[in-house]
SELO-254855 format. One line per 2 residues: number of its first residue (from 1); their letters; for each residue x, y, z of N, C-alpha, C, O. Coordinates in pm, whole numbers, plus 50000, padded with zeros to 5 digits. Example, Ala and Ser with C-alpha at 12.3 -4.5 7.8 and 13.67 -1.06 7.14 Angstrom:
1> as> 51319:49431:50780:51230:49550:50780:51320:49670:50780:51424:49668:50846 ~ 51285:49775:50708:51367:49894:50714:51290:50003:50787:51341:50114:50804;
This chain:
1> xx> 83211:87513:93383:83121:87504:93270:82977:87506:93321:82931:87408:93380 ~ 82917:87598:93303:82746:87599:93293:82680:87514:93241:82734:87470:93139;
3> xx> 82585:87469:93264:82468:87412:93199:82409:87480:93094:82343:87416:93011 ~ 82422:87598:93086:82316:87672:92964:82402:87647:92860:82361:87634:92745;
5> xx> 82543:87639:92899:82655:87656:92773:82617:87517:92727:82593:87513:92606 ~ 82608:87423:92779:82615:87269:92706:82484:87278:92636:82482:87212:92532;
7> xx> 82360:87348:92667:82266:87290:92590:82256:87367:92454:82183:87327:92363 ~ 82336:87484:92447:82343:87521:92296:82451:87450:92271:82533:87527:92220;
9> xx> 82516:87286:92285:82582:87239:92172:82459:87114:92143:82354:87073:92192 ~ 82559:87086:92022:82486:86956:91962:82512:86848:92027:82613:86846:92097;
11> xx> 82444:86756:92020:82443:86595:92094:82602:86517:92046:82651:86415:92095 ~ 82664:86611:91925:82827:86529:91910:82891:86592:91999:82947:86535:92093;
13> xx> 82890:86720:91980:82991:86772:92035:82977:86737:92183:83078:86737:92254 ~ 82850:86704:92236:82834:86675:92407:82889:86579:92440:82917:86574:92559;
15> xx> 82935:86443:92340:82973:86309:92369:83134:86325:92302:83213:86231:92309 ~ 83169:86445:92242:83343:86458:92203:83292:86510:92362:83243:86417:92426;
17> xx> 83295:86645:92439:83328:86658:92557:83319:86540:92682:83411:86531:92763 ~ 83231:86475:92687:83235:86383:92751:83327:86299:92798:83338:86270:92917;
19> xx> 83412:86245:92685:83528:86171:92644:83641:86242:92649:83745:86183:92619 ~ 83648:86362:92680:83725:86434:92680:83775:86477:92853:83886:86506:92896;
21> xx> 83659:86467:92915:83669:86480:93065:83680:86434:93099:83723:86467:93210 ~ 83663:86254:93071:83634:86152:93109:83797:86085:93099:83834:85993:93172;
23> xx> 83884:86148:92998:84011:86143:92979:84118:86250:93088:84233:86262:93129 ~ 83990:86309:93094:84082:86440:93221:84081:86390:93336:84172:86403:93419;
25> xx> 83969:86324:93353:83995:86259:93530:84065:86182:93514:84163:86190:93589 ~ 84066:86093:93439:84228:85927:93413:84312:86027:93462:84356:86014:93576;
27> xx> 84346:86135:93386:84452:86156:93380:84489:86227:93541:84601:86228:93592 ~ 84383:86274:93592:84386:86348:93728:84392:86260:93837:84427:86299:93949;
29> xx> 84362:86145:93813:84317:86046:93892:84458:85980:93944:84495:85980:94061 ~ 84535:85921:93828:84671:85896:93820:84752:85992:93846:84861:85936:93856;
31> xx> 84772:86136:93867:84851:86218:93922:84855:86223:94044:84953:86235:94117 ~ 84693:86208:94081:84703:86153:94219:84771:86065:94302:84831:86088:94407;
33> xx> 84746:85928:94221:84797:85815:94294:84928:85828:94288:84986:85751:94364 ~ 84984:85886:94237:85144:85954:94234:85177:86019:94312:85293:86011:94353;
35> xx> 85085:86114:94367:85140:86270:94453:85185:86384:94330:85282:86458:94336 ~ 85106:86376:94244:85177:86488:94168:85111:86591:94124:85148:86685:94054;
37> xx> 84927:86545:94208:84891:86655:94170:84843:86784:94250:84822:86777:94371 ~ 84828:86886:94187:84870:87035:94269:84716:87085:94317:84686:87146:94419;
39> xx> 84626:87036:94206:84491:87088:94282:84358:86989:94325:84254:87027:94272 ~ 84349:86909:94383:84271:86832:94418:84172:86851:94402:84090:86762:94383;
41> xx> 84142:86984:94405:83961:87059:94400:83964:87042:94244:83844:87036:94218 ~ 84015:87034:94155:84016:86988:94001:83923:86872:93994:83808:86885:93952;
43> xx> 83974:86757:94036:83928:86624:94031:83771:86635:94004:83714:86594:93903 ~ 83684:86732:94172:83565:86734:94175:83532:86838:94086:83411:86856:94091;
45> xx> 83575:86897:94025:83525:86957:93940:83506:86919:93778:83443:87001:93711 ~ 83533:86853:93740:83565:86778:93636:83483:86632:93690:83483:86529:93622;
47> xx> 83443:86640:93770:83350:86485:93807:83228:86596:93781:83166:86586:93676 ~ 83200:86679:93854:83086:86790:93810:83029:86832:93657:82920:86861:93607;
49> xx> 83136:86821:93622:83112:86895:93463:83048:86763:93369:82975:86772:93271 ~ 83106:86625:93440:83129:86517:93374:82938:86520:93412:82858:86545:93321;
51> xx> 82914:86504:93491:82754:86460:93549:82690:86588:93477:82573:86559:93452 ~ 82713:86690:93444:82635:86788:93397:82600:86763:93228:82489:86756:93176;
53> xx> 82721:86755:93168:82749:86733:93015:82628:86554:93032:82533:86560:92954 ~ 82630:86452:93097:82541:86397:93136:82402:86393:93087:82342:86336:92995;
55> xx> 82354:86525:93241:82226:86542:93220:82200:86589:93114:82127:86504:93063 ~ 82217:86707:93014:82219:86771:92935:82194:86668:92818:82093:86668:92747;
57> xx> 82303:86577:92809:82233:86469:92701:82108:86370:92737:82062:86314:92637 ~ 82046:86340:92855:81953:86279:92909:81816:86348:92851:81709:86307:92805;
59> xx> 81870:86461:92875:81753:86598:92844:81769:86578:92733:81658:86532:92707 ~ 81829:86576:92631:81801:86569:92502:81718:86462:92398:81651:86449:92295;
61> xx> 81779:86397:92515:81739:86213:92443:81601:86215:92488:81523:86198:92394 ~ 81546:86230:92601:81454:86286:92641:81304:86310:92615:81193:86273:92654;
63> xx> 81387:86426:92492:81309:86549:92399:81267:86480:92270:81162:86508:92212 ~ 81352:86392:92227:81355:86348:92142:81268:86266:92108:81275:86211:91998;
């Protein structure tokens, strides 16, 4: 996910994604501690997206 893509959404939809990734790492996190999961490079990527969707609302609040 890009940065340019997050800043044409709205400030809801940035905090539904948020919560949404933020539900993807639980869930990546615990596959881990299992051994069950297949791509590890996922994890940091989804910690990435998580800090981006972030800034993007920082910047907004920001502006505001």
């Amino acid at each position: 996910m890009k940065a340019a893509e997050l800043r044409t959404m709205s400030a809801e939809e940035l905090e539904s994604k948020l919560k949404d990734l933020k539900a993807e790492l639980f869930n990546l996190r615990f596959q881990h501690a299992i051994n069950q999961l297949d791509n590890p490079h996922k994890m940091t990527e989804v910690k990435h997206d998580i800090a981006r969707v972030m800034t993007v609302l920082q910047e907004m609040k920001k502006e505001a």
